[in-house]
C-alpha positions as YAML, in Angstrom:
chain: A
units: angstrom
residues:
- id: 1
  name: UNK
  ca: [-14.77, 18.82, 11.64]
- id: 2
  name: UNK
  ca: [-11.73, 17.56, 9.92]
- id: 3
  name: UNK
  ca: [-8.42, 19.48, 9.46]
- id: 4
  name: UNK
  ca: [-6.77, 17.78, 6.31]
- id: 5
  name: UNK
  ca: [-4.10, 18.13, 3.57]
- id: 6
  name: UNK
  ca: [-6.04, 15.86, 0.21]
- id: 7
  name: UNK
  ca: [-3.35, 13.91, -1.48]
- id: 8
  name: UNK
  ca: [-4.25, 13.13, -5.11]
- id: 9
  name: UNK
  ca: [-3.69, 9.64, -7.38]
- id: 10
  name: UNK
  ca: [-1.18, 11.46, -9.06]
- id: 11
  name: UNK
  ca: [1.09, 14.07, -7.81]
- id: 12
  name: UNK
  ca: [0.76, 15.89, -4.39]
- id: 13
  name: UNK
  ca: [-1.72, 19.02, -3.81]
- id: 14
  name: UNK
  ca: [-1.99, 20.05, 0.00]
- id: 15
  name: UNK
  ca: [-5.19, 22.03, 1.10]
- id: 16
  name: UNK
  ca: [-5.10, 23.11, 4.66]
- id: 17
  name: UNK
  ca: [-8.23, 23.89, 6.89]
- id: 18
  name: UNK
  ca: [-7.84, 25.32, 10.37]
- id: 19
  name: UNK
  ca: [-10.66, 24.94, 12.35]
- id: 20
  name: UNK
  ca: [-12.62, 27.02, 14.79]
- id: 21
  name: UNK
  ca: [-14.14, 26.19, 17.85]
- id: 22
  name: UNK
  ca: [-17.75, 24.17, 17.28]
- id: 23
  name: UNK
  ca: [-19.90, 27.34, 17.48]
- id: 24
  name: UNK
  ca: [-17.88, 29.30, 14.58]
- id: 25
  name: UNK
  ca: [-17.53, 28.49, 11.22]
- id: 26
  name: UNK
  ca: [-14.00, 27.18, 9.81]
- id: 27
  name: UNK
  ca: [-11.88, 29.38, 7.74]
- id: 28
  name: UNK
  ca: [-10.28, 28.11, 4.90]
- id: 29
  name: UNK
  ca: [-6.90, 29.00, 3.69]
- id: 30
  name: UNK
  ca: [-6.91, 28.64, -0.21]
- id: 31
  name: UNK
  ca: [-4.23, 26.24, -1.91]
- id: 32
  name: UNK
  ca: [-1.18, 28.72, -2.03]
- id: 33
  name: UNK
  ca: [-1.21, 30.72, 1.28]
- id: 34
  name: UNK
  ca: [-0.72, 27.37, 3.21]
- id: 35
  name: UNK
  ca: [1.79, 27.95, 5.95]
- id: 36
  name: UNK
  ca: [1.71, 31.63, 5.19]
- id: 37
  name: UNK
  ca: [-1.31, 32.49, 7.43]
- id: 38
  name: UNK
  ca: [-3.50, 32.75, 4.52]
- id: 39
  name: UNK
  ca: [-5.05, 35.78, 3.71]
- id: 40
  name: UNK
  ca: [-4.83, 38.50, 6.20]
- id: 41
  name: UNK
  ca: [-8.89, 38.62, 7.11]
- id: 42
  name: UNK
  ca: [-8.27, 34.77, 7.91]
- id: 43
  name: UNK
  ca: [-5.38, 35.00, 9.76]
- id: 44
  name: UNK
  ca: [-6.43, 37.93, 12.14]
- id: 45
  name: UNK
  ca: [-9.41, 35.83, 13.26]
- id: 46
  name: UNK
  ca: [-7.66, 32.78, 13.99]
- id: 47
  name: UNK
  ca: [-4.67, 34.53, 16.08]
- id: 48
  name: UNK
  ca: [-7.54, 36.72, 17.88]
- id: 49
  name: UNK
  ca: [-9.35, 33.74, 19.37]
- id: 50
  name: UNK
  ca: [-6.64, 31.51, 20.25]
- id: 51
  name: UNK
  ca: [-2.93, 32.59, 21.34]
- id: 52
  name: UNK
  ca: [-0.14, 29.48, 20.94]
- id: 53
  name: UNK
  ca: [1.52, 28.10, 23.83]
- id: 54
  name: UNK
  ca: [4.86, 29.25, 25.26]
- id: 55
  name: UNK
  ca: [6.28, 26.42, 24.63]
- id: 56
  name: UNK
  ca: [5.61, 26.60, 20.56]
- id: 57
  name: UNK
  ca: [2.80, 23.50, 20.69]
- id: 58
  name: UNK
  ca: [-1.19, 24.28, 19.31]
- id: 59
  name: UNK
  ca: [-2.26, 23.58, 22.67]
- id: 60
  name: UNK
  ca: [-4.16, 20.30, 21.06]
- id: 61
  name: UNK
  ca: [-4.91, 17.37, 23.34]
- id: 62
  name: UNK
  ca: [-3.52, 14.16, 21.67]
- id: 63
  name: UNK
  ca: [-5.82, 10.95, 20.82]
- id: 64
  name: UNK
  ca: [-5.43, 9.43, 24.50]
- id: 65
  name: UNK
  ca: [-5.52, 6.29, 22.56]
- id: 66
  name: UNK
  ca: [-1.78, 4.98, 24.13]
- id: 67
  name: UNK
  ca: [-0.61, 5.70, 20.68]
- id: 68
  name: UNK
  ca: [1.26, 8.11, 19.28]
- id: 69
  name: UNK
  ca: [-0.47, 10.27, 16.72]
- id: 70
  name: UNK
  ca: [1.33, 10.33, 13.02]
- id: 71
  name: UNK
  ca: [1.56, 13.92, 12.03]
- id: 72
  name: UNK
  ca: [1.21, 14.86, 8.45]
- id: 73
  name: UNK
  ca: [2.83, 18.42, 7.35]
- id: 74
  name: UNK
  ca: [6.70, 18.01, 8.75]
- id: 75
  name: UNK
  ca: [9.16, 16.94, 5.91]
- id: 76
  name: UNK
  ca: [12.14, 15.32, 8.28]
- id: 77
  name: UNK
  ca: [10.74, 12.42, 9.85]
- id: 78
  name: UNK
  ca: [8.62, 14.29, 12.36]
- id: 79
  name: UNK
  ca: [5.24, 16.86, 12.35]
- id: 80
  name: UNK
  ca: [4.57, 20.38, 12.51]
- id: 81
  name: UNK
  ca: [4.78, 20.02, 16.75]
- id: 82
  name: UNK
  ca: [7.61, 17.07, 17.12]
- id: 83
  name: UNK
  ca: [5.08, 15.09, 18.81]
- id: 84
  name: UNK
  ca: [5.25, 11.91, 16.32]
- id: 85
  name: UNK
  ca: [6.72, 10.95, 12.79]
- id: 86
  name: UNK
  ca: [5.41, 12.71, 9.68]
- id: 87
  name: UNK
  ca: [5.10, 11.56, 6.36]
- id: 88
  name: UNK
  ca: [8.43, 10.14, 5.28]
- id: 89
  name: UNK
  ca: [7.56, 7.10, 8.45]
- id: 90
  name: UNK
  ca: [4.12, 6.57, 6.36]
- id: 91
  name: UNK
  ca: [4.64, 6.53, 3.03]
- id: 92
  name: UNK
  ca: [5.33, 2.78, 1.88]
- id: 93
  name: UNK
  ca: [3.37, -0.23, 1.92]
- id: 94
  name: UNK
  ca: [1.79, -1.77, 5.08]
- id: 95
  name: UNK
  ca: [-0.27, -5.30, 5.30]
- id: 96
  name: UNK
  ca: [-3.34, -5.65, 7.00]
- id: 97
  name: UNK
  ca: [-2.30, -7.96, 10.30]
- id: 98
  name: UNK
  ca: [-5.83, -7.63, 11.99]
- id: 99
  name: UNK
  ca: [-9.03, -5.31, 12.13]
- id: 100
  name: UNK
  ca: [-12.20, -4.90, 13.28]
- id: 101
  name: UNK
  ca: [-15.06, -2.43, 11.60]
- id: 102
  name: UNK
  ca: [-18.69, -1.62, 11.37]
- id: 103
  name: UNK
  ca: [-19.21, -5.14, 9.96]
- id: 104
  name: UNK
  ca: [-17.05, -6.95, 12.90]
- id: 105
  name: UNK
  ca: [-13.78, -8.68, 13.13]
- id: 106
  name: UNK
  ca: [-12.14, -9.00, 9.69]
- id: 107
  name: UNK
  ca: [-11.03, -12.78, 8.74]
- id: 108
  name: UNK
  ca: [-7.92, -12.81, 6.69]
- id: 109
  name: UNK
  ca: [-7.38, -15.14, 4.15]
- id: 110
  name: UNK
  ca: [-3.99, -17.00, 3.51]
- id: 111
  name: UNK
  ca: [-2.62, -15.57, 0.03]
- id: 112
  name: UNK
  ca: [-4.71, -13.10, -0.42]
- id: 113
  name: UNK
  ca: [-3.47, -9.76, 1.12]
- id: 114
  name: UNK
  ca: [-5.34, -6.59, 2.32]
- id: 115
  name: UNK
  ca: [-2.33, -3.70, 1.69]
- id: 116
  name: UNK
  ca: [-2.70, 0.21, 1.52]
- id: 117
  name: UNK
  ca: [-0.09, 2.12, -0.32]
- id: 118
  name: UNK
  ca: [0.92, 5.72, 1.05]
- id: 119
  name: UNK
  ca: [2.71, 7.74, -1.38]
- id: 120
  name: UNK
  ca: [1.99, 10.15, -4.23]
- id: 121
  name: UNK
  ca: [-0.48, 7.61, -5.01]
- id: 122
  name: UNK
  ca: [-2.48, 5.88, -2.51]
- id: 123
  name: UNK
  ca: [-4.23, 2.48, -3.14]
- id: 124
  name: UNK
  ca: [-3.51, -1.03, -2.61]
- id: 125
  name: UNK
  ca: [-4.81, -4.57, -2.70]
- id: 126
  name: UNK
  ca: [-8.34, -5.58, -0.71]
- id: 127
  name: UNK
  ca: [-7.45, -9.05, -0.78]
- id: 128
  name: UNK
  ca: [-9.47, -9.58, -4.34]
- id: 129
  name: UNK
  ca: [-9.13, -6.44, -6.22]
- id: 130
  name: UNK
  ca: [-6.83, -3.96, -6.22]
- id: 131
  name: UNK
  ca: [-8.18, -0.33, -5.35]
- id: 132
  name: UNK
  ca: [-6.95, 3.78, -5.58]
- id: 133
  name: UNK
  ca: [-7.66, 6.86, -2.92]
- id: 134
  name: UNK
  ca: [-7.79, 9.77, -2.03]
- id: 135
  name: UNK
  ca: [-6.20, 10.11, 1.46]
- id: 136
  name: UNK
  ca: [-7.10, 13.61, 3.29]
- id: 137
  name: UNK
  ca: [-4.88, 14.06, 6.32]
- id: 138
  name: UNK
  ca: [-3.56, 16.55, 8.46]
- id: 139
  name: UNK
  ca: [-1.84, 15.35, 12.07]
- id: 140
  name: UNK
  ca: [-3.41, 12.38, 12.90]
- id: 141
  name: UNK
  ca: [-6.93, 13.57, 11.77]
- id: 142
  name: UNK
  ca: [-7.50, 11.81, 8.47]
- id: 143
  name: UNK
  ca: [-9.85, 10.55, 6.01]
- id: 144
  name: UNK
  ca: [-10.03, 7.97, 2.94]
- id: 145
  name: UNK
  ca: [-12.13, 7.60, 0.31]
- id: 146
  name: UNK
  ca: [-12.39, 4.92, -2.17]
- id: 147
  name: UNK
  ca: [-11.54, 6.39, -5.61]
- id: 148
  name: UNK
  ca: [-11.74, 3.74, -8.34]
- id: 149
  name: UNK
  ca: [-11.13, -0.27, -8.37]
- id: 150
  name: UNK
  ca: [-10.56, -3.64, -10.27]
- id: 151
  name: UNK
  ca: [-13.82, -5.80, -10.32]
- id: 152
  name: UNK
  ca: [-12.36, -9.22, -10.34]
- id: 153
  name: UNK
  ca: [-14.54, -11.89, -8.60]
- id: 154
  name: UNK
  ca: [-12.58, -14.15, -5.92]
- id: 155
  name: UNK
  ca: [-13.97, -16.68, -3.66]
- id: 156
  name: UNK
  ca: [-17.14, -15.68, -1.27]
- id: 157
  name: UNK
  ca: [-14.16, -15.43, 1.45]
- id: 158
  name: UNK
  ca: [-12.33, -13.64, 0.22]
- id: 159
  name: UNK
  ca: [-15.04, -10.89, -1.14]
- id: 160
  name: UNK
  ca: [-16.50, -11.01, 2.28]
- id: 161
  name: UNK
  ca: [-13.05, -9.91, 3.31]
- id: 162
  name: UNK
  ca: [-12.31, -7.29, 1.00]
- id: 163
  name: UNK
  ca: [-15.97, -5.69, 1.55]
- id: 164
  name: UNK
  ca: [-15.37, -5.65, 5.58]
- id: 165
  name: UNK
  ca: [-11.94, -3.88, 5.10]
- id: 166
  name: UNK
  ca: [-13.71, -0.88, 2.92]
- id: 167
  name: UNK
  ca: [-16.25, -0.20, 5.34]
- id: 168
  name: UNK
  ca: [-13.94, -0.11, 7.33]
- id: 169
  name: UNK
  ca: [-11.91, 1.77, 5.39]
- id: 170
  name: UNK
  ca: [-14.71, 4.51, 5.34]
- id: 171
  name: UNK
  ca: [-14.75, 4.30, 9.13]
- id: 172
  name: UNK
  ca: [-11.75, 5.59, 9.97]
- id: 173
  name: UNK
  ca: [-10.97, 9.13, 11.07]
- id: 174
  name: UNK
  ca: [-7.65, 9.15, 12.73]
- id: 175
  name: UNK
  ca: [-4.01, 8.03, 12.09]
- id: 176
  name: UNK
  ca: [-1.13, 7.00, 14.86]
- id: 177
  name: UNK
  ca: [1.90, 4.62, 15.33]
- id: 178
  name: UNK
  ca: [2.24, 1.99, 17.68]
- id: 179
  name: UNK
  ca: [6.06, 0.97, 18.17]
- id: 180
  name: UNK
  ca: [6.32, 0.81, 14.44]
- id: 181
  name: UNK
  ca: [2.69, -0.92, 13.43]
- id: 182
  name: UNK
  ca: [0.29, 1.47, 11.11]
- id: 183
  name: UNK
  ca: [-3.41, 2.13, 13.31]
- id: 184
  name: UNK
  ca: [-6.26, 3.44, 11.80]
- id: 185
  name: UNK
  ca: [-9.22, 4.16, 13.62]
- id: 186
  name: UNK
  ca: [-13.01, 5.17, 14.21]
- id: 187
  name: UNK
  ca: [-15.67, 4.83, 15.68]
- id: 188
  name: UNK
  ca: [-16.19, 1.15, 14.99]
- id: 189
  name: UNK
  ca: [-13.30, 0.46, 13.34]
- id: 190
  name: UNK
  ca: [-9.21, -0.94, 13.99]
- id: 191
  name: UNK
  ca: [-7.18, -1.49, 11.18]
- id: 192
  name: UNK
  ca: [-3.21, -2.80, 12.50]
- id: 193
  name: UNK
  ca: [-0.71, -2.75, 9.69]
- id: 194
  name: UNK
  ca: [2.52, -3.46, 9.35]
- id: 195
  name: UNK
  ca: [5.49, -2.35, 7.12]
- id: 196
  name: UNK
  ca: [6.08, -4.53, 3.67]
- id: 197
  name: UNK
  ca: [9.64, -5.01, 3.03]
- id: 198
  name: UNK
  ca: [10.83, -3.06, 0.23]
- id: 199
  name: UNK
  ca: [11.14, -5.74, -3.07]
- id: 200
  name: UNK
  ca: [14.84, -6.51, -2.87]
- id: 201
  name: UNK
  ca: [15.68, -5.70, -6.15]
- id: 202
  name: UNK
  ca: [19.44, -5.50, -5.90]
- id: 203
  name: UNK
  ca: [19.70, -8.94, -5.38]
- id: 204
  name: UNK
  ca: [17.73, -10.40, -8.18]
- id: 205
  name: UNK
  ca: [18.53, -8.30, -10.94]
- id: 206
  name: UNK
  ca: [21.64, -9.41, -13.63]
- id: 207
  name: UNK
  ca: [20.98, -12.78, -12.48]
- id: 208
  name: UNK
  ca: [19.60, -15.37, -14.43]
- id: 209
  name: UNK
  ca: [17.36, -17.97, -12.13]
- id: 210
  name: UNK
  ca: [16.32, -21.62, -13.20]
- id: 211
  name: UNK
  ca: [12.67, -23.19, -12.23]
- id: 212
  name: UNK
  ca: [12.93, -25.73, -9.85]
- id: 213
  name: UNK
  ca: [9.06, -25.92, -8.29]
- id: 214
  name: UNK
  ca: [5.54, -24.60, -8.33]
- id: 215
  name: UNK
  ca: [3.62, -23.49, -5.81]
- id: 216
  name: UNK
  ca: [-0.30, -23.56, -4.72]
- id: 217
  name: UNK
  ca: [-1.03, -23.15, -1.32]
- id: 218
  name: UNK
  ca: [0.64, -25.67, 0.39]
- id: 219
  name: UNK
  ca: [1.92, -27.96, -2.13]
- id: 220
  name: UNK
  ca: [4.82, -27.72, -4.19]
- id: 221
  name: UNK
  ca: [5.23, -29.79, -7.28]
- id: 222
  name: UNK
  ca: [8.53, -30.24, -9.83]
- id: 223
  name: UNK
  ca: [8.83, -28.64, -13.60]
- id: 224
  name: UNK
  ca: [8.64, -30.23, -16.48]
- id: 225
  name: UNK
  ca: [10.01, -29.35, -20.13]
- id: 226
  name: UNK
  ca: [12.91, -27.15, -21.01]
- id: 227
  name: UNK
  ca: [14.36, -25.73, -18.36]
- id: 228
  name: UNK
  ca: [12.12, -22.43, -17.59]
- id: 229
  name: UNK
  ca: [14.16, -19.42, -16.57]
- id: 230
  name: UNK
  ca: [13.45, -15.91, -15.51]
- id: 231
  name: UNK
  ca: [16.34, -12.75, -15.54]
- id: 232
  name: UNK
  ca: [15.55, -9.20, -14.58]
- id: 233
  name: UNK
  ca: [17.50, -6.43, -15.58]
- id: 234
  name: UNK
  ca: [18.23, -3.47, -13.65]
- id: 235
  name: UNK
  ca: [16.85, -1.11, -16.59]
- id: 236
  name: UNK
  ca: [13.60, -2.51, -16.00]
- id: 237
  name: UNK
  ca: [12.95, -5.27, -18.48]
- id: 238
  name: UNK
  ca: [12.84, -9.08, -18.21]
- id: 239
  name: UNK
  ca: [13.63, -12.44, -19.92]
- id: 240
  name: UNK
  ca: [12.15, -16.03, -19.39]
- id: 241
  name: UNK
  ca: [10.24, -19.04, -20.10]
- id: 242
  name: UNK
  ca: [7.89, -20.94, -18.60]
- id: 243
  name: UNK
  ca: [9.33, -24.61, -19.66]
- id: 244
  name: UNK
  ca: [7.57, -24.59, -23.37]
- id: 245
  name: UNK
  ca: [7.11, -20.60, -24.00]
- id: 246
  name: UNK
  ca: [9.36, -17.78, -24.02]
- id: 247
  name: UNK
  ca: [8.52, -14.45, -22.29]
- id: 248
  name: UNK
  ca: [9.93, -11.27, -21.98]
- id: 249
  name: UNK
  ca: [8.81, -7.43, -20.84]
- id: 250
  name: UNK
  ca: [9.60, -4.77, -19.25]
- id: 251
  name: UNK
  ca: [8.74, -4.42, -15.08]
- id: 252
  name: UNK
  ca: [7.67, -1.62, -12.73]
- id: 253
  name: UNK
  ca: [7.89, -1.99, -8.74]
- id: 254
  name: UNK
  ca: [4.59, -0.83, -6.72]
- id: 255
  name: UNK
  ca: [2.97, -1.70, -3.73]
- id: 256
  name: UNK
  ca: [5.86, -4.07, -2.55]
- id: 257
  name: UNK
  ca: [5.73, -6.06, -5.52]
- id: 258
  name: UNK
  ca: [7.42, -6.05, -8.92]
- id: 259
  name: UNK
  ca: [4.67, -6.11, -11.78]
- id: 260
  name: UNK
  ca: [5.31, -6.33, -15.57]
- id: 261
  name: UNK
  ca: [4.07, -3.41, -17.77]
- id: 262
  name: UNK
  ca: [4.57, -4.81, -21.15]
- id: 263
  name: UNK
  ca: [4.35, -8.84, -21.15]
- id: 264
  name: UNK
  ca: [5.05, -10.15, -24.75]
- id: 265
  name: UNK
  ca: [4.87, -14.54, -24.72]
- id: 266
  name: UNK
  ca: [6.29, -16.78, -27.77]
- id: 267
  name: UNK
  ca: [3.75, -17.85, -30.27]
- id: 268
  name: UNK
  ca: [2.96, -21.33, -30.55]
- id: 269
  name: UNK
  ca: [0.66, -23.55, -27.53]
- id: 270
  name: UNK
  ca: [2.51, -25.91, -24.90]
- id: 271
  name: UNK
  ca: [2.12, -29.46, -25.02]
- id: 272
  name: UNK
  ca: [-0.95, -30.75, -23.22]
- id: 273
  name: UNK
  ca: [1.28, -31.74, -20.42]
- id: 274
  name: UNK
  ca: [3.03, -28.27, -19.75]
- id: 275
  name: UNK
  ca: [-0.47, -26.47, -20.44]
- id: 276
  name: UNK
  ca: [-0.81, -25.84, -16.61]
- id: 277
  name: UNK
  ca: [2.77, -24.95, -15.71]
- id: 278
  name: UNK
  ca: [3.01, -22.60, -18.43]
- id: 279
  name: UNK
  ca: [-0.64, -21.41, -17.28]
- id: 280
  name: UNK
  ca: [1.26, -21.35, -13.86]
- id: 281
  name: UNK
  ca: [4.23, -19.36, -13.91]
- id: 282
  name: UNK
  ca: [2.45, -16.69, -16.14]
- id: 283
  name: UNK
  ca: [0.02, -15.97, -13.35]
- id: 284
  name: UNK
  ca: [2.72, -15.55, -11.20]
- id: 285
  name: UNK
  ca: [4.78, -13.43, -13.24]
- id: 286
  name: UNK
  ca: [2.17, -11.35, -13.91]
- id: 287
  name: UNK
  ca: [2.23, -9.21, -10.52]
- id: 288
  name: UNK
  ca: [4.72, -11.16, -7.38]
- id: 289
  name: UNK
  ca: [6.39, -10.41, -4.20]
- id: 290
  name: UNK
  ca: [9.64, -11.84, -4.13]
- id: 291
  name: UNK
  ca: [12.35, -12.97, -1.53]
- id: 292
  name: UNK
  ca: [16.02, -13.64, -1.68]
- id: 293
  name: UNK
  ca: [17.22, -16.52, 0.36]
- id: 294
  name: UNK
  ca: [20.74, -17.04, -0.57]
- id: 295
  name: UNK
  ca: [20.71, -18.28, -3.86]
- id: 296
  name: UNK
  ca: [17.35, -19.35, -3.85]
- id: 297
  name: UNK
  ca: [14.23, -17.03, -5.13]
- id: 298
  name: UNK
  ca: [10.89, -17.31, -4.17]
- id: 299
  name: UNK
  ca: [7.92, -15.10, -5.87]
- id: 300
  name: UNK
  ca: [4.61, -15.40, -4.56]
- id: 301
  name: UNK
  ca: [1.25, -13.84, -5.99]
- id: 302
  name: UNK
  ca: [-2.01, -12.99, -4.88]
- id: 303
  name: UNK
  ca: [-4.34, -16.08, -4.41]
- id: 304
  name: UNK
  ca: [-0.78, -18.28, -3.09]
- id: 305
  name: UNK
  ca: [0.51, -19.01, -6.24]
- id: 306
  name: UNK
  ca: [4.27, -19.23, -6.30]
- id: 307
  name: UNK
  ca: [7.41, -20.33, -7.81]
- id: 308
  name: UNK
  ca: [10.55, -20.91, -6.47]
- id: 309
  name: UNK
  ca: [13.57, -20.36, -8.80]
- id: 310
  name: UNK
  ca: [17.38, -21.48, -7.85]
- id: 311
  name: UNK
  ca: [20.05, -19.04, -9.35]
- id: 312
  name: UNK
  ca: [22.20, -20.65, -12.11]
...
């Protein structure tokens, strides 16, 4: 039996369950008369079968895993008992690093990341497509289910990859920390996360960066053309060009990367020889992670696509 708080795509709505021992039936607290006791019928039976500890904890056992169990209803940085952080130390975006699940070890694949966003929304990449939840939690007790995602086709790898990590996904059942890494867990399942770095913003917008190389995988090749530049503004919109094409639109940052919302190009093709960088640094642009190296700027996309820009 599960004891969870369901948060929606959009917006939060808690719904608490306390649960009974396995021979009763669970009463349910209705949305509203959470952390009140709930109604008064509900609340008598719960205090008359089990009195709380002197000491103020539930009396729960933790996992026994070795880690520490990530509590979901405190609001500073700790749960309900003190006995592990609450929801401000998950919400963010955490990588896949390794995992195992029903179908066996997963094998990640270089550029293509397996992420799960935990915020008011909850989602993420699954190393093809990217993919929405619902995320039902309440200490570490939780539970995810696949809501909705993309249906892009990627290499056999990689789909192999992305279908391993959702039943896995399906598997899991309980939430905890280990010295800063994200584990979910189940019967058959590990997932080990860890923290994305927050997009550094700050020190890429109001300056204007100039081309200098593609990326694909391992090799990185020079630009050709006009020189192909790329500015971000701090109140969300963007300039560029890709060496024969302008481009500009406005930008939104989500699940550790900065992704346009309105992307307009110059009319008019490239010349047959800048046909593939302009092909190129659109992909890119079109949903990157980015990093600041002193005056050097390097976004990379999903599939390891890149380009790396020099300020000027």
């Amino acid at each position: 039996m599960r004891l969870s708080a369901r948060v929606l795509l959009i917006g939060t709505t808690m719904v608490v369950l306390a649960a009974c021992g396995d021979d009763d039936p669970a009463p349910v607290a209705t949305p509203g008369t959470a952390g009140d006791g709930g109604s008064s019928d509900s609340g008598d039976a719960v205090a008359d079968e089990e009195e709380p500890a002197d000491d103020g904890s539930t009396g729960e056992a933790g996992s026994g895993d070795g880690h520490d169990d990530v509590g979901g209803s405190g609001t500073d940085g700790q749960d309900s008992d003190g006995d592990g952080p609450g929801d401000a130390d998950v919400a963010g975006v955490w990588e896949l690093i390794e995992g195992t699940g029903p179908d066996g070890e997963l094998t990640l694949v270089e550029g293509h990341p397996v992420t799960l966003a935990i915020g008011d929304d909850v989602g993420g990449t699954s190393a093809c497509n990217s993919y929405g939840a619902e995320m039902e939690r309440d200490g570490a007790s939780v539970r995810i289910d696949l809501t909705h995602m993309t249906e892009m086709a990627c290499m056999p790898e990689v789909m192999d990859l992305e279908s391993a990590y959702f039943a896995a996904l399906d598997d899991v059942d309980n939430m905890s920390d280990d010295d800063g890494t994200l584990v979910l867990t189940g019967p058959s399942t590990e997932l080990r996360f860890d923290a994305v770095p927050e997009v550094p913003t700050a020190d890429i917008v109001g300056t204007g960066w100039v081309l200098e190389s593609l990326v694909e995988g391992d090799t990185v090749s020079s630009v050709a053309g006009e020189p192909a530049t790329l500015r971000l503004e701090a109140d969300g919109t963007f300039t560029g060009s890709t060496g024969c094409r302008e481009m500009s639109g406005s930008y939104i940052e989500a699940n550790g990367q900065i992704s346009p919302t309105d992307f307009g190009m110059g009319e008019g093709e490239c010349p047959e020889d800048l046909r593939d960088q302009d092909s190129h640094v659109v992909s890119v642009i079109e949903g990157f992670r980015a990093r600041v190296d002193g005056d050097t700027l390097t976004l990379t996309s999903q599939g390891g696509q890149g380009l790396i820009y020099r300020a000027g």
